[in-house]
VOGU-3710 file (C-alpha; in Angstrom, 3 decimals, decimal comma):
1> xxxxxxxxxx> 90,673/171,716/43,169  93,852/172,342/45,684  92,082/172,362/48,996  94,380/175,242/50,248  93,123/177,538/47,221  89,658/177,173/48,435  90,263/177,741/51,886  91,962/180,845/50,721  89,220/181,547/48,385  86,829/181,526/50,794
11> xxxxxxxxxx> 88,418/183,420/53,299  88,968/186,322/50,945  84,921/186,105/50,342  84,699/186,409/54,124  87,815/188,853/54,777  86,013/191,310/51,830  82,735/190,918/53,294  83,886/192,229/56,836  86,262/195,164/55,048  83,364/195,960/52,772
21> xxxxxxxxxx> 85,681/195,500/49,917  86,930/192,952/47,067  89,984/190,930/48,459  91,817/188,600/46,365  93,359/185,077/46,972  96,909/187,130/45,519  96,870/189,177/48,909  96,335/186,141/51,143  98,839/183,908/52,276  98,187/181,043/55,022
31> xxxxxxxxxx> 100,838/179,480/57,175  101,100/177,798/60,514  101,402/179,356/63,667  104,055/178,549/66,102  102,310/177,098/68,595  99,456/174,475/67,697  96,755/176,182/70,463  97,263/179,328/68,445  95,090/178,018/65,572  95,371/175,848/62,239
41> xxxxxxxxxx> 96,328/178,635/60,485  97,890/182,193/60,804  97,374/184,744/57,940  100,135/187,837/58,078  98,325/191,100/57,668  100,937/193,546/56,623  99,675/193,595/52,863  95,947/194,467/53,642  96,832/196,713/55,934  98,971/199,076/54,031
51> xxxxxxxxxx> 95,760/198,966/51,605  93,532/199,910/54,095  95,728/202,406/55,664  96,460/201,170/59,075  98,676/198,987/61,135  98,650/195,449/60,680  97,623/194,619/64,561  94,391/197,082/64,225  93,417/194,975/61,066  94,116/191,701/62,475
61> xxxxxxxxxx> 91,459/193,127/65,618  89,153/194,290/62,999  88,548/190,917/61,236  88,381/189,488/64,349  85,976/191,114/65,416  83,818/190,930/63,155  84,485/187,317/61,927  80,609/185,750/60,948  79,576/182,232/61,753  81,492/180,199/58,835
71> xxxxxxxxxx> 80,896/176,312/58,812  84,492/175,958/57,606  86,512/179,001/58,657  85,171/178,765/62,069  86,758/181,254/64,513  89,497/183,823/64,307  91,920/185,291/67,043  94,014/188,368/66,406  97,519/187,962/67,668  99,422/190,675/67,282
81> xxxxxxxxxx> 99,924/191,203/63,001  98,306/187,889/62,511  95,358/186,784/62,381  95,130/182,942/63,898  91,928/180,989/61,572  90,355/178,129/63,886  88,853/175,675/61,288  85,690/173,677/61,986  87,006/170,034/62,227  84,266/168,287/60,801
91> xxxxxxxxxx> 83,653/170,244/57,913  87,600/170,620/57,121  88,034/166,943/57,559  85,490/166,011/54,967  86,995/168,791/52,559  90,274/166,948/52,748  89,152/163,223/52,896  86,556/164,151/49,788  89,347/165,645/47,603  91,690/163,143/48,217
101> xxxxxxxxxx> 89,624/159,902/47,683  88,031/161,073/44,658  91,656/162,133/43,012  94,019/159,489/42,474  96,415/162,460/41,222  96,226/164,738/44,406  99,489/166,391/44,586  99,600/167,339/41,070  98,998/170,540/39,863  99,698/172,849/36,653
111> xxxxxxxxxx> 102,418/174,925/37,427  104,394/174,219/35,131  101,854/174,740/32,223  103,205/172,432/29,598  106,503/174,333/29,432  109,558/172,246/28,316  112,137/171,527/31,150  115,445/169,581/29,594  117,252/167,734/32,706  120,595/166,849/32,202
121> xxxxxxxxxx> 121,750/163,531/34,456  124,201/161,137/34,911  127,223/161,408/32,170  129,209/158,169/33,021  132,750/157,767/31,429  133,069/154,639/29,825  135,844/153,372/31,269  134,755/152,528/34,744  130,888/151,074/36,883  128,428/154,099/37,718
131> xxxxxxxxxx> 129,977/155,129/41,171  128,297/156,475/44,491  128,257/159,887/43,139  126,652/158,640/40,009  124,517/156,932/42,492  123,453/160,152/44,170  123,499/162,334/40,481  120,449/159,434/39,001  118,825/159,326/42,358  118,598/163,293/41,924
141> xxxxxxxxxx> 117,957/163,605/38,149  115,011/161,118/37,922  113,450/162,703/41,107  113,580/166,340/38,994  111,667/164,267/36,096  109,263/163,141/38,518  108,513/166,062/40,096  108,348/168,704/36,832  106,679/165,971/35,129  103,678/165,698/38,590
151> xxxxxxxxxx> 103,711/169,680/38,162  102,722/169,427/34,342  105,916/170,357/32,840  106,737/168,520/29,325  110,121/166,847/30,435  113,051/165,833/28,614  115,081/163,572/30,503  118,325/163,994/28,743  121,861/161,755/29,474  125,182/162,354/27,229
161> xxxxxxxxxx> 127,791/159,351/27,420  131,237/160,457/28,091  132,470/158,018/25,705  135,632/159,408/24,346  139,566/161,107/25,605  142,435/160,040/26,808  140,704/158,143/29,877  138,810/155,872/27,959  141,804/155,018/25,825  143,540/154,083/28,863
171> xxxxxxxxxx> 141,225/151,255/29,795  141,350/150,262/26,286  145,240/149,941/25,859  145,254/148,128/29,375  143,037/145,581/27,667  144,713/145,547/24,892  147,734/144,738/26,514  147,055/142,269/28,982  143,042/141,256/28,545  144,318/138,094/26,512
181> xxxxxxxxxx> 140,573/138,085/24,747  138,780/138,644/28,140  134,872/139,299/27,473  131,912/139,410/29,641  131,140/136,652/28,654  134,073/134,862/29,155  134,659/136,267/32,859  131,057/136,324/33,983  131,963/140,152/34,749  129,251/142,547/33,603
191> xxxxxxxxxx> 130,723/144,841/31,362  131,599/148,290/32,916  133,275/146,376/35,385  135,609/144,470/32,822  136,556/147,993/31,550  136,680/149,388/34,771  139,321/146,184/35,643  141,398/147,693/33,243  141,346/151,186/33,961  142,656/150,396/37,310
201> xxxxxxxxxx> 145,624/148,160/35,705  146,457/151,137/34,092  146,490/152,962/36,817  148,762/150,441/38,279  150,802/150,977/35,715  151,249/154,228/35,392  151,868/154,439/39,407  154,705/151,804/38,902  155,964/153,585/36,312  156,258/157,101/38,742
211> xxxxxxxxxx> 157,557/155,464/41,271  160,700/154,312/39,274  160,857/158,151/38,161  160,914/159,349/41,455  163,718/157,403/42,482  165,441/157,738/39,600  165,526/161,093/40,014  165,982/160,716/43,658  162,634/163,032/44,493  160,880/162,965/47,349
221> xxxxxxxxxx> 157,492/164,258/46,979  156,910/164,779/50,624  159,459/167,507/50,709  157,600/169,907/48,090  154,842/171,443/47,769  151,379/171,232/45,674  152,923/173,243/42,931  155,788/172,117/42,570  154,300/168,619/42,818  151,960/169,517/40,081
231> xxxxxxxxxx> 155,352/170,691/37,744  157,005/167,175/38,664  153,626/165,477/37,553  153,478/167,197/34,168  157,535/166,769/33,614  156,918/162,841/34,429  154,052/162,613/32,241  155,722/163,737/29,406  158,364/161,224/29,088  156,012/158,278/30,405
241> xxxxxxxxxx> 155,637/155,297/28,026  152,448/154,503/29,372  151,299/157,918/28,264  153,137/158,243/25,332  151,391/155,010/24,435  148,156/156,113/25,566  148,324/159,339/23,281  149,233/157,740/20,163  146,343/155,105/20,305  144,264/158,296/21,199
251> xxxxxxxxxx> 145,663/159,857/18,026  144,912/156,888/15,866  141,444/156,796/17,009  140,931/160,401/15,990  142,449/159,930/12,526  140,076/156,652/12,420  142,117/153,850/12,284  139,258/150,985/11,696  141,300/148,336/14,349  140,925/151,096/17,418
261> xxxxxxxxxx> 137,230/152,350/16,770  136,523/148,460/16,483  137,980/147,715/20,073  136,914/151,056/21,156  133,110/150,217/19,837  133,544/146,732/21,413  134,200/148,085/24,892  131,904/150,702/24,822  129,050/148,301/24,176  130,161/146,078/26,814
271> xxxxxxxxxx> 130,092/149,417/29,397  126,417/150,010/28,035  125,224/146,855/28,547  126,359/147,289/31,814  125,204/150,592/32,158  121,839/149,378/31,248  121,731/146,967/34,062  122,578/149,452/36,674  119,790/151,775/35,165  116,795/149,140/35,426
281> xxxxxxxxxx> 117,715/148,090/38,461  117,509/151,449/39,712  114,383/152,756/37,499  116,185/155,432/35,625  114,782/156,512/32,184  115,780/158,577/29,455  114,104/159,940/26,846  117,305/161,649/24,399  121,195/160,203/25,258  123,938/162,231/23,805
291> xxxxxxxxxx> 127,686/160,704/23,128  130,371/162,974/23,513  131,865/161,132/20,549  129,463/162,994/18,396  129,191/166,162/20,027  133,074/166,773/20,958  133,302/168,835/17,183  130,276/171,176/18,090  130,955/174,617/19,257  133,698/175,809/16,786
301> xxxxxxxxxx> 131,134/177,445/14,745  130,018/179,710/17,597  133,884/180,499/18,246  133,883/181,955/14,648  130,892/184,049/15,332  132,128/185,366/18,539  135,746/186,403/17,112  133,044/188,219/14,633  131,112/189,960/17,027  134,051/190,431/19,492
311> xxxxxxxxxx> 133,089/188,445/22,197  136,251/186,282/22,216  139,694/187,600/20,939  142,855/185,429/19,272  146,463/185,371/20,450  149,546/185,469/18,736  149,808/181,454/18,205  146,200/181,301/17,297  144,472/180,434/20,316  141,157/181,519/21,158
321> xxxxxxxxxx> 140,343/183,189/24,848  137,304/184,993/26,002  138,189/187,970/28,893  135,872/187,715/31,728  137,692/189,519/34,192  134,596/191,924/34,696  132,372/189,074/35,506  135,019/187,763/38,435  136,284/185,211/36,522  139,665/185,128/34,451
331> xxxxxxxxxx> 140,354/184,775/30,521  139,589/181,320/29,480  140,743/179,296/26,742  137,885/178,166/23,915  139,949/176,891/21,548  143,590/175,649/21,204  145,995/177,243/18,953  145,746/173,653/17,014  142,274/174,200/16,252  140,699/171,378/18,634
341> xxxxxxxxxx> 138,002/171,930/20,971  138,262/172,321/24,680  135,347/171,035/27,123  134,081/174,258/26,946  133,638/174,339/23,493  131,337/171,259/23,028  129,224/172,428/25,839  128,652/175,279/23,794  127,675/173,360/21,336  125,908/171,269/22,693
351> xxxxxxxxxx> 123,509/173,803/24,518  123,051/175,194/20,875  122,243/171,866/19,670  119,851/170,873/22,529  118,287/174,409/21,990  117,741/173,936/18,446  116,907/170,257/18,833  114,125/170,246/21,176  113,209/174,440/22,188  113,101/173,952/25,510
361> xxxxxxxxxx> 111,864/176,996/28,408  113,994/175,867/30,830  117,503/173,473/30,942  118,801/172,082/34,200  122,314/170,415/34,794  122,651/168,331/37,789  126,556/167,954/37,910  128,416/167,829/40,968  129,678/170,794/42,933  133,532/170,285/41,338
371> xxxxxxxxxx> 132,013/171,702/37,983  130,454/175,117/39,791  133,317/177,474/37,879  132,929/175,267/34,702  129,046/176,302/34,130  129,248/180,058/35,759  131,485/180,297/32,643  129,409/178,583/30,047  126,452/180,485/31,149  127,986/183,599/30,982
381> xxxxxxxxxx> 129,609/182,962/27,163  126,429/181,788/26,040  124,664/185,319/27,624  127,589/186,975/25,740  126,855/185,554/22,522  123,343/186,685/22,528  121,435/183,701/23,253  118,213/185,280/25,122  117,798/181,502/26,346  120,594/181,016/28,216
391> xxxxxxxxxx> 119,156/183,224/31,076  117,185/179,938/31,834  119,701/177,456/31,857  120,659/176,511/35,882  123,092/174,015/37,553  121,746/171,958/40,079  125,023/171,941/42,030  125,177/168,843/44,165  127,783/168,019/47,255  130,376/164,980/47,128
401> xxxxxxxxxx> 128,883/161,709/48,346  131,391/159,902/50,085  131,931/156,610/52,392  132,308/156,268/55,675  135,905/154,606/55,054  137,613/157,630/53,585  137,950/159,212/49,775  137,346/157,404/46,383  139,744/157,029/43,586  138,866/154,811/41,207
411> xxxxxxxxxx> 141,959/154,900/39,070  143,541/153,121/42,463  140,865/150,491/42,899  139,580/152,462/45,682  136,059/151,857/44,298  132,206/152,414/45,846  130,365/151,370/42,563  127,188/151,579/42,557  126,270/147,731/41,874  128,296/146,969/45,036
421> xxxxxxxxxx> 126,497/149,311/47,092  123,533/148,243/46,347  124,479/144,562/46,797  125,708/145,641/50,252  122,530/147,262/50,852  120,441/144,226/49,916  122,388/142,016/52,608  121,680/144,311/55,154  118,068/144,501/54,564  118,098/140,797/54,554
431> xxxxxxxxxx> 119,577/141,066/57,783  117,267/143,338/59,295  114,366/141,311/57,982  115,459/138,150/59,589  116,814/139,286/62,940  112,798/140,736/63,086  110,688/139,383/66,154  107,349/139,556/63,934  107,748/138,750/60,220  104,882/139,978/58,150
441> xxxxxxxxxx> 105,789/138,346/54,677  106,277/134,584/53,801  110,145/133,697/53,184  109,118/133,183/49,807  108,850/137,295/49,421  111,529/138,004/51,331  114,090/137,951/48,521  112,067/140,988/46,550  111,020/142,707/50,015  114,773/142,825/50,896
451> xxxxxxxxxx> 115,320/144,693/47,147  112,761/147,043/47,170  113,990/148,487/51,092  117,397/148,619/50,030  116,722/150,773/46,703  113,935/152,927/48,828  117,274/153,468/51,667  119,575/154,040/49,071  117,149/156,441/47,221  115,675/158,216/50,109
461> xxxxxxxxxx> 119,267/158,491/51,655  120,340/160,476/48,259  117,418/162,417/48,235  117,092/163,387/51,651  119,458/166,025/52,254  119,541/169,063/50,447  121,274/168,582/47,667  123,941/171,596/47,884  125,128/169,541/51,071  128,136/167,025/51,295
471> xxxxxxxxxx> 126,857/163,073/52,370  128,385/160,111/53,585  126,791/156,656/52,654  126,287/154,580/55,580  124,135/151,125/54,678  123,362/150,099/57,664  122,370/153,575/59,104  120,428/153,914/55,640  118,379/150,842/55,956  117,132/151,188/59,875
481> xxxxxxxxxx> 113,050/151,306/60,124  113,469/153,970/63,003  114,319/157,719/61,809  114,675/159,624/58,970  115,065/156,200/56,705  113,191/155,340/53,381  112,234/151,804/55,189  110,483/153,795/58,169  108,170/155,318/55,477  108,070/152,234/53,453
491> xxxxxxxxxx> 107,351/150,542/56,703  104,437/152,700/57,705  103,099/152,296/54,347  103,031/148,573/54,962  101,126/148,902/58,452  98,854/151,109/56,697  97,864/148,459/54,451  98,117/145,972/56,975  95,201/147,925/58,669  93,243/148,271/55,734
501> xxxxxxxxxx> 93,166/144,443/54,936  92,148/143,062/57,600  88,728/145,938/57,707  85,760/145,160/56,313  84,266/147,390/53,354  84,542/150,834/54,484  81,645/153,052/54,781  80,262/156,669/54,344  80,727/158,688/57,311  77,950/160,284/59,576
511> xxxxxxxxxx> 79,611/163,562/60,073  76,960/164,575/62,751  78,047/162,505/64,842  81,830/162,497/64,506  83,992/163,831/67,176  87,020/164,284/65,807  90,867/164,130/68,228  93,919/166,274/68,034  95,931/163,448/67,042  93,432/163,181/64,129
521> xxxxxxxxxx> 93,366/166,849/62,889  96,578/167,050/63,018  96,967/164,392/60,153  94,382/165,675/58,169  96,398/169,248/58,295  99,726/167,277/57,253  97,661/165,541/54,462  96,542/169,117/52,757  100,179/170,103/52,611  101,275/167,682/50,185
531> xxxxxxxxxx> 100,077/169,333/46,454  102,281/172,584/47,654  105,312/170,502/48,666  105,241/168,912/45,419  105,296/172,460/43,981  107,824/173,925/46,224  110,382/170,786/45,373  110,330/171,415/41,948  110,575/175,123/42,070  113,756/174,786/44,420
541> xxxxxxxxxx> 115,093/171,751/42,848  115,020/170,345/46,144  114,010/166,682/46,720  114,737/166,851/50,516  111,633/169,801/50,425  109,197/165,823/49,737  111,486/163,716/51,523  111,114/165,101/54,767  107,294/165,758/54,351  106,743/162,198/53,533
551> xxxxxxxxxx> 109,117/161,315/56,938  106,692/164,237/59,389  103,486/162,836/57,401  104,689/158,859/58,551  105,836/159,645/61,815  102,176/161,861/62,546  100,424/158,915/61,454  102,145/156,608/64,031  101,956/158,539/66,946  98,145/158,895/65,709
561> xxxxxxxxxx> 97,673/154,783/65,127  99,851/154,342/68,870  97,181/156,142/70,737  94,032/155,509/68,885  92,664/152,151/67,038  91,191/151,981/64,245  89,377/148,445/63,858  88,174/149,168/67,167  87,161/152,274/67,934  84,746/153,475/69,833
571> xxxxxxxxxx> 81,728/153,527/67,428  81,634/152,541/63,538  81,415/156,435/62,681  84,812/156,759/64,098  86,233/153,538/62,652  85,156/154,636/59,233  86,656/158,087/59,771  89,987/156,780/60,614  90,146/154,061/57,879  89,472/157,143/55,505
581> xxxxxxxxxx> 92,063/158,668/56,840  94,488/155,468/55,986  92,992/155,577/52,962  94,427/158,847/52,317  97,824/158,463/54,281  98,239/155,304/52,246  97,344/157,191/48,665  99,653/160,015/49,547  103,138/158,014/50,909  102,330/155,998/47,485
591> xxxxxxxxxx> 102,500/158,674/45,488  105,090/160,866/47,242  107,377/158,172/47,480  106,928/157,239/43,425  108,034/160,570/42,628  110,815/159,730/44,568  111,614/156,671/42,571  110,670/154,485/46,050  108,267/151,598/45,803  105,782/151,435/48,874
601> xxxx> 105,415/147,493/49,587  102,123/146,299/51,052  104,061/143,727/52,946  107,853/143,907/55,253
//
């Protein structure tokens, strides 16, 4: 059972007893008081008192007052509106320890009640490696799994492949052009970064290409402004031969010519076998993977029914446009006057699809913060067309992720893929490790050691910062074992089990004669917390809500293990407390950081 339901259990039993009334759990809520000497917990009594009919200081007095001898609940203070709870050490202590060792699942809970959650992550474009902000959109997707799937929700981690449009054609024709048979194979290149080689020729190209314009036309762009920039940019695409180029292949793959959808087939594959690579190494899993390739047609039925049923109107030249001026927004275009989709469209119909396909309660989208107009309006248009299950569809709108050397543009080579980064990362771990004065693995296990810190700094640094907020990726800031780091909790993790290995078997505790320190309740408090952070992460989509419990919980357990030992305290009752108590710290970081997607070493 959650430990904080029965404390609140029992103090409504004890709160109804003094009041002479029944009190339920619903009109008690526990927090922490602002000062530590105030209590271990502070209950707010505005709620009972408007029951009872007086103020909330007077009730606070009341229960004070009155408070019986509890061997759990053991003194209360009023302080003002609050009532401060003093818990007996001893008997809260073996509440927690006795929950916690006897359930290897403590944390989890059924919240969620079996209810389906979809969670949309990822969507790479095929013509490039996963980037940083692909780096930071798994890191946050696979966390959401992990955390609705700890809170008993049935998940469907969902991907769809953004395998198709003028972008991946350019990578193609590039290769096409000047690949001269290049494979994988051939270059020892994994795949998405032979396509991505190719993409950025094109890019190349196409920059070559304006920069003849512009002087041809004797332009100089740093004498105009962004919109009349923007008018020069659509005026040179238009007569570009790269882009002319570029659309017909794009054309011929639509109409299926058999010798494009064969190249375009063979460097898709090469990008998934690549992609695939970058997912294991990082422990991302998907259970359903949509390609945009097959879902790019979906949608136009729902056009048709909302010209119907009025929700969308037609122009002159046949376009389609929905009017959503009341809702802030402006008319938007659903359809072309040529009959082919827009973005919109397929998103449309792909929601409907998803819907359909698997019923879900609940969809989320993580998709960065540039796409915030793009899903205000497919909400709304799927609210207009009547779908009562819209209302739970929500975008988990995530900041820009950036580096510490300025912008990324991969069409000019100006890459931070996320194989590189990690690379990087791994160096500087192996750095770290052997510039160490005390080495606690053989050089042997260095090599895997090194891996697992730099995916828990990469992962943790992701995670750690809420995820509405703008980051920059520093590795060597990221993989330091002092601060707010995934290493420092991996590291403590390691000292825990350190301490554990070299004890002997450990034994029951003799709680009569335990004496139990600040330093030590204080953990025990942390400890309890940890089923309700799981909760509150999920229910706020907030990974940073764990993240920074797991960094107070690591950094409460060393200033606890600084100033007390634990192979050789004082007496064996002590001893045995405390190694219960790494015990739990140990079970807890595991688990917290495995819903993070971090392994917790034994050894660094």
């Amino acid at each position: 059972m959650d430990i904080q339901k029965q404390l609140i259990d029992q103090l409504a039993k004890t709160i109804g007893a003094i009041l002479g009334q029944d009190v339920t759990s619903d009109d008690l809520k526990l927090s922490t008081p602002p000062q530590e000497n105030f209590g271990d917990y502070a209950l707010a009594c505005f709620g009972l008192a408007k029951k009872n009919n007086i103020s909330a200081p007077e009730l606070a007095k009341k229960l004070a007052t009155g408070w019986p001898k509890n061997n759990l609940l053991a003194t209360a203070r009023a302080m003002g509106p609050y009532l401060n709870i003093k818990m007996d050490a001893n008997a809260f202590s073996k509440l927690v320890l006795k929950e916690i060792l006897s359930n290897k699942k403590f944390g989890q809970n059924n919240s969620g009640h079996q209810q389906k959650v979809l969670i949309e992550f990822s969507g790479p474009n095929t013509n490039k490696p996963q980037h940083i902000g692909h780096l930071r959109n798994n890191c946050l997707g696979q966390c959401l799994v992990n955390l609705h799937t700890a809170c008993a929700y049935k998940v469907i981690a969902t991907n769809i492949i953004n395998d198709r449009g003028i972008h991946i054609i350019k990578s193609m024709l590039a290769w096409q052009e000047f690949g001269n048979g290049e494979t994988p194979k051939s270059t020892g290149l994994k795949g998405d970064h032979l396509v991505g080689k190719y993409y950025v020729k094109f890019g190349q190209l196409l920059k070559a290409e304006e920069k003849e314009y512009l002087a041809k036309n004797n332009i100089d762009l740093s004498k105009i402004n962004d919109l009349g920039k923007r008018k020069i940019n659509d005026e040179f695409l238009k007569q570009s031969i790269w882009m002319q180029k570029a659309k017909i292949m794009l054309l011929a793959w639509e109409a299926g010519d058999p010798k494009i959808k064969k190249l375009w087939q063979t460097m898709n594959d090469w990008v998934y076998a690549g992609y695939k690579k970058t997912y294991s190494d990082l422990g991302i899993k998907f259970d359903h993977v949509d390609y945009e390739s097959d879902t790019y047609l979906l949608g136009k039925d729902l056009i048709a029914l909302g010209l119907k049923n009025g929700v969308f109107y037609k122009k002159e030249d046949g376009s389609v446009w929905i009017d959503l001026s009341k809702e802030g927004f402006d008319h938007k275009l659903v359809l072309r006057a040529d009959g082919t989709s827009v973005y919109i469209t397929q998103d449309l119909g792909t929601a409907q699809y998803r819907y359909k396909k698997f019923k879900f309660n609940q969809a989320i989208y993580v998709v960065a913060s540039e796409q915030d107009y793009h899903f205000n309006i497919l909400f709304f248009i799927l609210k207009k067309l009547g779908f009562d299950w819209a209302k739970n569809l929500y975008h988990l709108s995530y900041g820009m992720v950036s580096r510490p050397e300025g912008k990324i543009k991969s069409r000019e080579g100006k890459t931070a893929d996320a194989d590189t980064i990690l690379l990087e990362t791994i160096t500087k771990a192996k750095d770290m490790m052997a510039q160490a004065e005390k080495k606690s693995s053989q050089q042997s296990e260095q090599a895997t050691i090194a891996d697992t810190v730099a995916l828990g700094a990469i992962k943790f640094f992701m995670l750690g910062t809420n995820p509405q907020k703008n980051i920059v990726y520093d590795p060597q800031s990221s993989i330091t074992l002092d601060g707010y780091t995934g290493p420092f909790i991996q590291y403590t993790h390691a000292r825990i089990c350190a301490i554990l290995a070299k004890a002997d078997k450990v034994k029951k505790i003799n709680w009569s004669e335990l004496k139990i320190n600040a330093e030590e309740i204080k953990l025990i408090k942390q400890l309890v917390l940890y089923p309700e952070v799981i909760k509150q992460s999920a229910v706020e989509y907030n990974p940073a809500v764990l993240t920074h419990y797991l960094f107070d919980l690591a950094k409460i357990f060393n200033n606890f293990y600084q100033q007390h030992s634990v192979l050789s305290a004082d007496n064996e009752t002590q001893k045995n407390f405390r190694l219960n108590i790494c015990l739990s710290c140990r079970q807890i970081i595991a688990a917290g950081l495995e819903i993070c997607g971090i392994q917790a070493p034994k050894i660094m």
